[in-house]
Every structure is written in C-alpha cells, then in structure tokens.
N, C-alpha and C positions, 0 to 999 in steps of 0.2 A: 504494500500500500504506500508505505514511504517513497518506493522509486515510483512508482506510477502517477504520485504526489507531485516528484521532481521533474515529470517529465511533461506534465501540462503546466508546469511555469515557466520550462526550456521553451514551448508551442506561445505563447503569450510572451515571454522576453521576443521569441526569434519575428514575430508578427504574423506569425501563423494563422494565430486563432485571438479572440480578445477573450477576456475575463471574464463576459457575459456567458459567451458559451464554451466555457469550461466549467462555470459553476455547479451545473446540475453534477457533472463528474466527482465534482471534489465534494457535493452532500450525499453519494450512492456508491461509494469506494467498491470496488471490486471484492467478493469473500470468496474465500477458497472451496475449492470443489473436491472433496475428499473423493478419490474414484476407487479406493482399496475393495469395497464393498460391489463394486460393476465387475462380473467374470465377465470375462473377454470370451469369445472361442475359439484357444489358440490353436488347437490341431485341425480345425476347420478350416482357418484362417492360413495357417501352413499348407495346407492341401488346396486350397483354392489361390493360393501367389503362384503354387506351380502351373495352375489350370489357366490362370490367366497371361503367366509369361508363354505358355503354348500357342493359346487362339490371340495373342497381340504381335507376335513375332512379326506379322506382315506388316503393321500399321507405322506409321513415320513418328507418331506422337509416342514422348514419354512418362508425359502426366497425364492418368488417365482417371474419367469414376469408374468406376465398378460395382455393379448389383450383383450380391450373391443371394442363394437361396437357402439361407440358415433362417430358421425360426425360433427367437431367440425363445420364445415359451416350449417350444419342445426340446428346444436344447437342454435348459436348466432342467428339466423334466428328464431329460436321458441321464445329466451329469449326477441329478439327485438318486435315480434309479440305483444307476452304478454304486452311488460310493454308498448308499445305504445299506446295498446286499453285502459289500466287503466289507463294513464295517459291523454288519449284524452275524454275517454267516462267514467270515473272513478266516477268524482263527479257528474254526470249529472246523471248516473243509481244507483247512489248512493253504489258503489261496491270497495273494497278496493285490493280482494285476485284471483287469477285465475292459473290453474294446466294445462298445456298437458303432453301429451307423442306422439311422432312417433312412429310406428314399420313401418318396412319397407316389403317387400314380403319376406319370410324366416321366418320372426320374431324378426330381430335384430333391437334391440331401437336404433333408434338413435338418438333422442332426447328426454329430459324426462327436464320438469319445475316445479319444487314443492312447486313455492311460486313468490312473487316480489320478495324478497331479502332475500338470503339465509342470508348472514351478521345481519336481524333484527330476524328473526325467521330458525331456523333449520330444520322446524318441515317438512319433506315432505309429501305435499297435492296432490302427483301424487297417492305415494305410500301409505299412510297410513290415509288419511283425509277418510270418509266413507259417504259419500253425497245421497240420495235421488238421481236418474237418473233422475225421471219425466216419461216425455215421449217415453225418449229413452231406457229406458227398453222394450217399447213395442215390439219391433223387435224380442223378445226371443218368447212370443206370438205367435205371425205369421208364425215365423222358425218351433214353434212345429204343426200349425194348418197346413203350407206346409206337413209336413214330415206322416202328417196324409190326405193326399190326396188333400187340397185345393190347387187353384190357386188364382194368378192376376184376375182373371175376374169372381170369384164363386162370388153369389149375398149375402150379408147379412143385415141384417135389423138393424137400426140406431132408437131405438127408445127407451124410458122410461125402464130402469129395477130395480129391486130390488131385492139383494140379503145378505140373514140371516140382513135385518133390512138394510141394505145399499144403496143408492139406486144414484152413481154417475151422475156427470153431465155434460154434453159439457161445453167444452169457449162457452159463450156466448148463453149458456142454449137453444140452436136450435135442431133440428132434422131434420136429412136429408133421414128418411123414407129409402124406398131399395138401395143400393149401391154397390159398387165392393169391394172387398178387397183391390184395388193397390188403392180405392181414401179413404178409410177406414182408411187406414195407412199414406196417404201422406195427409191426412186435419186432422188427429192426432185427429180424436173421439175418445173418452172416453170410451162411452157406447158397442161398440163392443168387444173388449180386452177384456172386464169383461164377457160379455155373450157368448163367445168362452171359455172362462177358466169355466163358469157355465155350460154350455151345451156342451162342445164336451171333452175338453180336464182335467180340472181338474187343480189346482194350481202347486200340486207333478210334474205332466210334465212339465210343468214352468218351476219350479225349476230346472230340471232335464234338462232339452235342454241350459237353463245356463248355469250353472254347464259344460255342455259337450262342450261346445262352448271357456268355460276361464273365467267365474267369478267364483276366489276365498273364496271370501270371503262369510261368509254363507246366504245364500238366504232365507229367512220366507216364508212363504207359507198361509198367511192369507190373507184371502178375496180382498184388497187393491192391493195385489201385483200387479195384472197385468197394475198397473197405474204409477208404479213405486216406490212404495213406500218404498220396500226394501232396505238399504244402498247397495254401492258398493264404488269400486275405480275409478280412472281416469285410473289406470292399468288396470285395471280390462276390462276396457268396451272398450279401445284401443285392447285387450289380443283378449276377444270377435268377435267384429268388423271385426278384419284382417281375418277371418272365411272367409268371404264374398268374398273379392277378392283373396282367399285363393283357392276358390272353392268347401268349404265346409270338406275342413283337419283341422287340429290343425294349429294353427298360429304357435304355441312354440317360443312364444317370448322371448328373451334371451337376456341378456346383455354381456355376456363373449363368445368370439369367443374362445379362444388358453389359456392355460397355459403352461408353460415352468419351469424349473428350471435352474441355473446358467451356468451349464453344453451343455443349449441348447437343452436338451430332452424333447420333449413332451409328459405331462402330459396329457394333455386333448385337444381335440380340437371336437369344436361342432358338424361339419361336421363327424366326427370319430365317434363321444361317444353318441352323443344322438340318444334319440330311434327315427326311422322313423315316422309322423306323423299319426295319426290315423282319419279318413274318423268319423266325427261328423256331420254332414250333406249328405243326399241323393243330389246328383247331381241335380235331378229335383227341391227339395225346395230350394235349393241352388241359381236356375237360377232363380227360381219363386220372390223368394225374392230380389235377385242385378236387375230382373227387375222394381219391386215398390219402392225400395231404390234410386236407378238412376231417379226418377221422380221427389223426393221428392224435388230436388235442380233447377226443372225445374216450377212446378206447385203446390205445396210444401208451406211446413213451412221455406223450407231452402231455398230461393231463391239466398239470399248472400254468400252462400259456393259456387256458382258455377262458377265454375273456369275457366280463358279466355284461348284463344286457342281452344276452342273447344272440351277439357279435357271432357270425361265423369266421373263423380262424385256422387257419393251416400254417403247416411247419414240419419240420424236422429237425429231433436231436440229434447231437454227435460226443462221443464219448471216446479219444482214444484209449491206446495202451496204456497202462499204469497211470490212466487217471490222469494221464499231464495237461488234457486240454478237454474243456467241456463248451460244447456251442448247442444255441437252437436258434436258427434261423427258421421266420414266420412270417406272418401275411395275414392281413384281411384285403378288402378293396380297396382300400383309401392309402396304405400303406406299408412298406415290408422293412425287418425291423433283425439284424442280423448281430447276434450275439456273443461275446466268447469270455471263457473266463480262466486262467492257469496262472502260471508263476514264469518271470522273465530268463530263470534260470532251468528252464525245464524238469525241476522238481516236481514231485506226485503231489497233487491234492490226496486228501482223505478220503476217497472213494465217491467225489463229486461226479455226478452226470450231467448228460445237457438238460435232463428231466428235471433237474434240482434249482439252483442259485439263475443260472437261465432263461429257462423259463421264466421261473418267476420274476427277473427283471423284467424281459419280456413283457411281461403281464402288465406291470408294474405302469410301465411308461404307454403301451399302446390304451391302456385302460382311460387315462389321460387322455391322450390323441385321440380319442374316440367319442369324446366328451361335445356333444352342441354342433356336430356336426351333421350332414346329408352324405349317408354310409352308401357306399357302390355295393354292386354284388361282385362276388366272387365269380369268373366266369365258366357257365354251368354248373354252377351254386344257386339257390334262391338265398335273397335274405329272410333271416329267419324273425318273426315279430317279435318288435319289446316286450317283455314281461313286463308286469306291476312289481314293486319292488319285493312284497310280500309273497309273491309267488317264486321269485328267486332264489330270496332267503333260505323260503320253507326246502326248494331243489340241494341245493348247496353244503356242506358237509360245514361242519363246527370249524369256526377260522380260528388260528394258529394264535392262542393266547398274546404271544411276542411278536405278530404281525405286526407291519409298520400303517397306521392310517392310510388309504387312497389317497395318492394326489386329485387335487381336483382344480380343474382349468378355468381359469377366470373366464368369465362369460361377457362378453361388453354388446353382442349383437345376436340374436336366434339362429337360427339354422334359415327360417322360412328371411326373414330379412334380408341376411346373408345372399342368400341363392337372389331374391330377387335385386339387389343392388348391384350383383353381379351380372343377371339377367339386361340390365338396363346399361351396364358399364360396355356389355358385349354389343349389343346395341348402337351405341352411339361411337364403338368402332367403327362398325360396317355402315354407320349408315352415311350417304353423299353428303358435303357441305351445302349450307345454303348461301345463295348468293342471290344479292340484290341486281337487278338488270334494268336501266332505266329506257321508257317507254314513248312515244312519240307524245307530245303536248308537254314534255317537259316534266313528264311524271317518274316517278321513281317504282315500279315495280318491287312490293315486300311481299316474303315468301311467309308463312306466318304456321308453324304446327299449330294440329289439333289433334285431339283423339283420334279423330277419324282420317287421319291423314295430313297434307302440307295443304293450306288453302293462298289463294295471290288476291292479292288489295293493291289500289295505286293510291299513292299520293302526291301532291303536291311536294315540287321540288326541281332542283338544277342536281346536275353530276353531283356537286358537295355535299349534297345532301346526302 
C-alpha cells in the first residue's frame, strides 16, 4: 500500500494525473488477495500446455487465450473423491497414490487427478504413470470377439487351458464349465479372454481394437495380454471407455475447446477444426457390449460403482498380480470416469481390488456429476426411472457406519432451465442476422421478430438512420 501510495504522487508530481483523480485511489487502497485457499488444476493445467503447444505450433502469434475444458466443480469433486478414499481406506489397503480423469460425452476432460499432491510430487499419474489394467483390459477382448459376430448370450467354455507353456488361472482356481459371454465378463474369468484370443481372434486384433478405440500408448501382443498385462494410462482407458456411451465413435477426448489471440480472433476452436469422429465400433458390438458392461455394477465385480437414483452405469474392474494396481473404469451417458489406485513404488496393496476403494471413488464423484442434470441413455440401454427416495433406501443395503457424507453439487439453474437456455443459445447460433435495408421514399426498412416469425415495418428516415 505504501509503494502504491508513492506511486500516485510520482503520476501527480510527473503531470500525469492531478490530485482530483487520484483521490478516490488513495480513500480505496488496494487489500491483498490471499489465493493459498484457490486449488489450481495443476496436472490438468500441465497436460493441457502440452495440448496446446501441439494445435498452436502453426500459428505466428505467441500470446495466446486459451479455453480449456476443466470444470472446476467437478474437479474439486474428483480431487475430494481421491484424497478422501486414501485418507479413509489408505493405511488399511495399504495404498499411498491414486489417478482419475472425466471425459464427458464429446470428449472434453473435465477433470483429470495425477496424484495426492501435486505440491509433493509433479509427476502426472493420469497422464504418464503406465500401470498394468488387470482386468479391465478385458473389454478390448470382447469388443473384438463382438465385432466378429459374438453376443451376450453365445455359450463359451470356462475351463483349464494352456497356451505356448502358459496355462492361467481363475480367483480362486474354480471352473465354471459352459457359460455366457455377458457372465464370462461380469464374474471377470481368466481362462476365456485367453482362449478367444487363442482360438478365434488372435493377440494382433487385440491390439488392434485398442488401438482403435484410444489407447495410446503401445500395446505388446504376447500371450498375457489378454489379462491385462500390457501397461497403459489412466488417459488412456478413460480415452477408450467413453467408446461405449459414445456408441461406438471416437470419444476425441480433448482438453482445449477455443484458442484466440489478443485481437479476439479465432484461432482454433474444436467444434470448427477437429476432424469429425470416426465409427470404431459396429453399432451391434457396441450395444452387445454396454449391455454386459451395465451388468457388471449390478451382479458384477462392481457392485459399489453403482450409482443411486437409478442411474444406469457400466464399467469394469481390474485387479492385477499381487494387488499392485487396482482400477475401475465406468460410464453412464453423460460421462466416463476412469480410475486407479497402487503405490509409486510398485508395492502390494493389502488385497485391494478394482471392486473396493475404486469403485467406490467412482461412485463417489459420478454420484455428484449426476446431480441436476438431463441424463442420456446409454446406447441400447433404456434409462431406467427415478425412484422416490424412500423406495431407494428401502432397495439398498445398510451404509457403511464410517461412510463419508454425499457430495452434493451446488444447484444455481434446473435441468428444465438449463436445456432451455441452451435451446435458445443454439438458436441464435444458426439463426441469419438481421439487417436493416432502406426503401424507396426514403424509408428505412426494420426487420422486427415475433413469435410467429421476423415481421418488416418502414419508417421514416435517411441512410443514418
């Protein structure tokens, strides 16, 4: 305050400014702005400088704006999630570190967590940690056996195999003899995934339905893989995922909506510039798979991802070897929400699954996001009707004494609001400008809306007019 003091007498000595109008300044002194208390979102923020030194590289300007697509309410709603499960269920599963990301339908992130605390480590575990999926690789599996003619209901056998010397094993070293595909993938056997990849389809397709789907990063194709054994990312399998309630397009997940320069021109904006998604899934395996995925959180591994209101939800767990990495990446229509949780040094957790601390972040945060919103279907899902709350309850098993409260999402506009302000915002995109055109007699031609349409009136007037 003092130098800011000194510095509107230097503006008045120099003849800058007079005395008049610095007064108000020197009765309204500037007060400081504590910002310790505003999270930033810096592994968001880190991941989106990359995204946009990518898509600016052409442009001549070096000061640019930039629209990202973080929402900072579902952010603190992810960062809450996270640190709440590792600080409640942390030393008990014996787990120190855990990663999300949101994409929303379109593909725009909007939330992305790459660690506890950015402040002790930098290091982003969304985007560049490379983790063993487990089981929830299996899904790329399935997606290729759909697109090669299987269904939910084709019968396959659940029994001993052995392949080049290998010869995997169920949890809990059982066999369950003839089966379905939708309870093959939703009781997460072992032994089928591997003898679909040995007898129908081959590793190379694996890899390749991946691949086409949104995992980056490169895929191995030895014998194991179809158990998960290949690393990926948290990106990666959120990228994937949103496939599903996609319908079977490219997600094109994206962190930058708009760029601009100072000028107010744009540069780039996503809507404009990206290319139109591309159709990586047949409709049919598309429906066949969000119908065994939506099960999974009902009769499932996942039974704790499944979200109140009556939300339909799909997903898959992953659990690898000795407990070192637990994920459940999930979905409703609105959003896919891809999870992980282990330790930096690839220590065991205490016997955590994706069923466990996962999920229930999972839960946790989509329960939130799901809050006051206009919910999509799942495609070839119906949505299924809100319950009354007392009809929930009564369904629902006794909650966990040491649960943590629902977040719950600030409400500033309805659902019905929402959609229609939206409605009218879409609107007044597309719709032509109006323009005055002036008329012989010197009249001015005004275009003038109505309910029922644009009506013209002349009046009185010259060009200035």
């Amino acid at each position: 305050r003092a130098r800011a003091n000194e510095v509107l007498s230097n503006l008045v000595q120099g003849g800058l400014m007079t005395e008049g109008q610095v007064i108000a300044a020197r009765l309204t002194p500037a007060s400081v702005v504590d910002r310790a208390q505003v999270k930033a979102p810096d592994f968001f923020l880190d991941w989106a400088f990359e995204e946009v030194q990518r898509i600016a590289a052409p442009f001549a300007q070096h000061s640019l704006i930039v629209r990202t697509t973080i929402d900072m309410g579902l952010q603190q709603a992810a960062e809450e999630a996270v640190e709440s499960g590792l600080r409640q269920y942390g030393e008990s599963y014996k787990v120190k570190q855990g990663a999300l990301v949101m994409v929303e339908h379109g593909g725009a992130v909007r939330a992305m967590v790459g660690g506890r605390d950015y402040g002790e480590s930098q290091f982003n575990r969304a985007t560049r940690a490379l983790r063993q999926p487990g089981s929830s690789f299996k899904v790329y599996t399935y997606a290729a056996a759909m697109e090669k003619g299987m269904t939910p209901e084709t019968v396959v056998v659940d029994a001993p195999i052995t392949w080049r010397g290998w010869s995997p094993q169920n949890y809990g070293r059982k066999y369950a003899g003839r089966v379905t595909v939708m309870n093959a993938l939703a009781r997460s056997i072992n032994t089928i995934p591997v003898r679909l990849a040995k007898d129908k389809l081959g590793t190379e397709i694996i890899a390749e339905t991946a691949k086409r789907m949104g995992i980056e990063t490169p895929v191995r194709t030895d014998k194991t893989m179809p158990l998960g054994t290949s690393e990926v990312t948290v990106l990666d399998q959120a990228t994937a995922y949103a496939v599903f309630p996609a319908g079977g397009l490219q997600s094109r997940r994206h962190g930058i909506s708009q760029i601009l320069n100072y000028d107010g021109d744009i540069l780039y904006d996503f809507g404009r510039d990206a290319p139109p998604p591309r159709r990586v899934l047949s409709e049919q395996a598309v429906s066949s798979m969000n119908r065994i995925l939506t099960q999974i959180p009902v009769i499932g591994t996942a039974r704790r991802a499944a979200l109140d209101n009556g939300i339909v939800t799909g997903g898959k767990t992953g659990t690898t070897q000795a407990y070192r990495d637990a994920w459940f990446v999930g979905f409703t229509g609105d959003y896919t929400t891809a999870v992980w949780f282990g330790n930096d040094d690839y220590t065991s957790t205490d016997e955590m699954t994706g069923g466990s601390l996962p999920a229930m972040t999972f839960k946790r945060l989509m329960d939130y996001a799901e809050q006051g919103i206009e919910h999509r279907a799942i495609p070839g899902i119906e949505i299924a009707p809100a319950k009354p709350a007392k009809e929930r309850s009564a369904e629902t098993a006794k909650p966990d004494e040491n649960a943590l409260p629902p977040l719950v999402r600030p409400r500033s506009l309805s659902a019905d609001v929402t959609r229609l302000l939206k409605n009218i915002g879409d609107t007044f995109e597309k719709a032509q400008p109006l323009k005055a055109r002036e008329r012989p007699g010197g009249k001015v031609a005004v275009l003038e809306p109505t309910d029922r349409g644009v009506n013209m009136r002349t009046m009185p007037g010259t060009t200035n007019n």
